[in-house]
DSSP file (Angstrom, degrees, kcal/mol; ACC not computed):
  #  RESIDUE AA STRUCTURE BP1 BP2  ACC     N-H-->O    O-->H-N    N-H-->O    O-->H-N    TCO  KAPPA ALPHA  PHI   PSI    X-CA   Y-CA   Z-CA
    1    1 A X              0   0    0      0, 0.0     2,-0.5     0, 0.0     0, 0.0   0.000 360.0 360.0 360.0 -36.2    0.0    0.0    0.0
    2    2 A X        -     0   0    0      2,-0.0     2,-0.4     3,-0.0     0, 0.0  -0.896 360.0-155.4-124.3 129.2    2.9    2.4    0.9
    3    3 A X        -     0   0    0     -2,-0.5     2,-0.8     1,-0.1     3,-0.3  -0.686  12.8-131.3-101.7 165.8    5.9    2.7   -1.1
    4    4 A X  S    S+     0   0    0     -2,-0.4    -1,-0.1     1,-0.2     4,-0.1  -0.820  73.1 106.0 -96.4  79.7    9.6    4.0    0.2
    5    5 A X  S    S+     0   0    0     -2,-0.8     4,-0.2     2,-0.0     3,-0.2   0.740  75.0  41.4-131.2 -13.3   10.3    6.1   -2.2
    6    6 A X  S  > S+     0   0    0     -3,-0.3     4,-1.1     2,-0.1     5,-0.4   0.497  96.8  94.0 -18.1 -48.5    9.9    9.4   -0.8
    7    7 A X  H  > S+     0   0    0      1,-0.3     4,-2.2     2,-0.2    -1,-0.1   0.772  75.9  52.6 -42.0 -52.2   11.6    8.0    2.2
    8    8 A X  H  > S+     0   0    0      2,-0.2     4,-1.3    -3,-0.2    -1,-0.3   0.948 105.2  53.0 -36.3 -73.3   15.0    8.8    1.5
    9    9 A X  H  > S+     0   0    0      1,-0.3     4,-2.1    -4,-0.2     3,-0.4   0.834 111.2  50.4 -51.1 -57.6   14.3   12.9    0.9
   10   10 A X  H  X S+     0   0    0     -4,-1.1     4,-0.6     1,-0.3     5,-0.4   0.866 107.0  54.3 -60.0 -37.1   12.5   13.1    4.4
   11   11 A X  H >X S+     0   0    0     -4,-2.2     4,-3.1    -5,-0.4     3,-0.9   0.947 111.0  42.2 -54.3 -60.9   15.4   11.5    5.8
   12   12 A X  H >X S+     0   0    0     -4,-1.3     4,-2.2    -3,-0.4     3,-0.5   0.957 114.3  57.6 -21.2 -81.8   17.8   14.0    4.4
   13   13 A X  H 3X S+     0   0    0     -4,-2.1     4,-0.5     1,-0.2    -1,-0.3   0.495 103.5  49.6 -35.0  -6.7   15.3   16.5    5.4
   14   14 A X  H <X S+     0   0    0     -3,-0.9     4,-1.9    -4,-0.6     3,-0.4   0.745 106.4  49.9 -96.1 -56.3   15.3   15.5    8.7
   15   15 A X  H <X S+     0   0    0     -4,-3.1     4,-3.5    -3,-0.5     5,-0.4   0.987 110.4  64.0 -70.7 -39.9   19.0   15.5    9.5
   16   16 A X  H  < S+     0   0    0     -4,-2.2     4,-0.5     1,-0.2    -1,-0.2   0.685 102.4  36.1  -7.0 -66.8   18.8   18.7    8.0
   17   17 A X  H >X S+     0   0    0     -4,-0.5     3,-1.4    -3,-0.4     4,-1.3   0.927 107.1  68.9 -93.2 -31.7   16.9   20.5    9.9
   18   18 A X  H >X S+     0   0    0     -4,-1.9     4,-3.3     1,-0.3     3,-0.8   0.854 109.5  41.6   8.3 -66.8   18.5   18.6   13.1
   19   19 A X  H 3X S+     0   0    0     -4,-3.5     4,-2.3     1,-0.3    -1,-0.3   0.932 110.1  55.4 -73.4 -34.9   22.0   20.6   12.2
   20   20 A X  H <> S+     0   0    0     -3,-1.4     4,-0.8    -4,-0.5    -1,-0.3   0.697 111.6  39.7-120.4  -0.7   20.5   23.5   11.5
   21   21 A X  H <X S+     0   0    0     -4,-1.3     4,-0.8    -3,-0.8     5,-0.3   0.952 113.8  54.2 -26.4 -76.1   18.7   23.6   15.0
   22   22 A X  H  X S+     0   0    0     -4,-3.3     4,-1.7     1,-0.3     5,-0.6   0.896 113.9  48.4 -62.0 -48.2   22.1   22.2   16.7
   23   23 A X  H  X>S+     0   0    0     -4,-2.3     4,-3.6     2,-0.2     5,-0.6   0.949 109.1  47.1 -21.8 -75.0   23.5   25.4   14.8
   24   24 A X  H >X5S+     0   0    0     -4,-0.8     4,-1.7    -3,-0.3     3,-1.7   0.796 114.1  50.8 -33.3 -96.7   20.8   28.0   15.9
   25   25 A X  H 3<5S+     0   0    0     -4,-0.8    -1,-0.2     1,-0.3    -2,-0.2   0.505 114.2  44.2 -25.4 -28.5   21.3   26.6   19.7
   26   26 A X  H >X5S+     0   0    0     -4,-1.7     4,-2.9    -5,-0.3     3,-1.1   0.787 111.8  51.0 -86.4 -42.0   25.3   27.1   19.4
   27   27 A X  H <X5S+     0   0    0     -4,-3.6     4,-3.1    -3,-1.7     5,-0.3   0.992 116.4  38.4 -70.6 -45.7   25.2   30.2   18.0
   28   28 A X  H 3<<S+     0   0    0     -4,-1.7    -1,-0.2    -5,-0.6    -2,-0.2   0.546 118.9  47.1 -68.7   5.6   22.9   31.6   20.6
   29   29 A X  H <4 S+     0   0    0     -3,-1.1    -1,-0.2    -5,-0.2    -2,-0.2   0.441 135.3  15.0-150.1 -53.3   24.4   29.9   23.3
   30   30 A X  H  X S+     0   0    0     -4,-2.9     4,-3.7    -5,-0.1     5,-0.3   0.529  90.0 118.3-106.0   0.3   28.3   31.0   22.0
   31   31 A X  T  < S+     0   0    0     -4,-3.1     4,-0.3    -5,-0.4    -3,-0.1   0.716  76.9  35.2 -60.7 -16.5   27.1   33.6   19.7
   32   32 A X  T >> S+     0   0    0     -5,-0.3     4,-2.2     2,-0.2     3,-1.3   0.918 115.9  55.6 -99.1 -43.6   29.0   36.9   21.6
   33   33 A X  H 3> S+     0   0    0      1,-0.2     4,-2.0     2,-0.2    -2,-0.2   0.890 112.9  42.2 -73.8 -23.3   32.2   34.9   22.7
   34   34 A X  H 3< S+     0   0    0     -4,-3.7     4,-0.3     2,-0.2    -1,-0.2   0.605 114.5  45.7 -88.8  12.1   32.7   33.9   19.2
   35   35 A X  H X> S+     0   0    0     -3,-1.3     4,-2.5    -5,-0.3     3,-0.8   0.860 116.1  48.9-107.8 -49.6   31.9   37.3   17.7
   36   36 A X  H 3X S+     0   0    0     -4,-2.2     4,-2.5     1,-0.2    -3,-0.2   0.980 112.9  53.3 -84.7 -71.1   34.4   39.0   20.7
   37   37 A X  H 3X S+     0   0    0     -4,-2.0     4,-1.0     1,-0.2    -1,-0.2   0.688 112.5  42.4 -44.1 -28.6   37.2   36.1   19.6
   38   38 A X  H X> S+     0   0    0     -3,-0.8     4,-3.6    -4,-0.3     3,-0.7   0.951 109.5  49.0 -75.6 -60.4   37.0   37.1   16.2
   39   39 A X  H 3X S+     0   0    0     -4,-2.5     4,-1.5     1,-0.2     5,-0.3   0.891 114.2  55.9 -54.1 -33.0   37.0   41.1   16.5
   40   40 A X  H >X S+     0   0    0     -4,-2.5     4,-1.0    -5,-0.3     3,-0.6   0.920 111.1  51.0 -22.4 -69.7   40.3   39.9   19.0
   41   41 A X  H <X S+     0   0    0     -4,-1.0     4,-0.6    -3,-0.7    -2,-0.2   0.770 112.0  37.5   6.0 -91.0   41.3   38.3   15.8
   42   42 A X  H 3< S+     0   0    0     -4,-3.6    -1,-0.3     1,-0.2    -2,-0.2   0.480 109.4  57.6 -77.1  -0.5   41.0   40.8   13.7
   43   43 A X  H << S+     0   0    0     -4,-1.5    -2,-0.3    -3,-0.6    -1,-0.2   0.700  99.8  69.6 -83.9 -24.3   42.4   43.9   16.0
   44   44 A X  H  < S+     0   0    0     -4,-1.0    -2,-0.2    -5,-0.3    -3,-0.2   0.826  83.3  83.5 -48.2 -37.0   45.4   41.8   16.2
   45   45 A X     <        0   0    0     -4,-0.6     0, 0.0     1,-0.1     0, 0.0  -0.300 360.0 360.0 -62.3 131.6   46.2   42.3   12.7
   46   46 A X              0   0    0     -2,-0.1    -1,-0.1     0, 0.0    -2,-0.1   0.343 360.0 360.0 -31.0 360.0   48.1   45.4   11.7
């Protein structure tokens, strides 16, 4: 009655959005010490 063939893309789709959560959550969660590590960064520089 139901075929897999669809199955695959949602899978993709799935992990997908998974990273791009675990992303969101890191960035909001590290988002100022890695923006303050970079501008370090980049005052270091001549």
């Amino acid at each position: 009655m139901f075929t897999d063939t669809g199955q695959g893309l949602v899978e993709y789709a799935l992990i997908l959005l998974l990273v791009a959560l675990a992303l969101i959550v890191i960035l909001s969660v590290f988002g100022t010490e890695v923006a303050d590590a970079y501008s370090n960064i980049i005052d270091s520089f001549p």
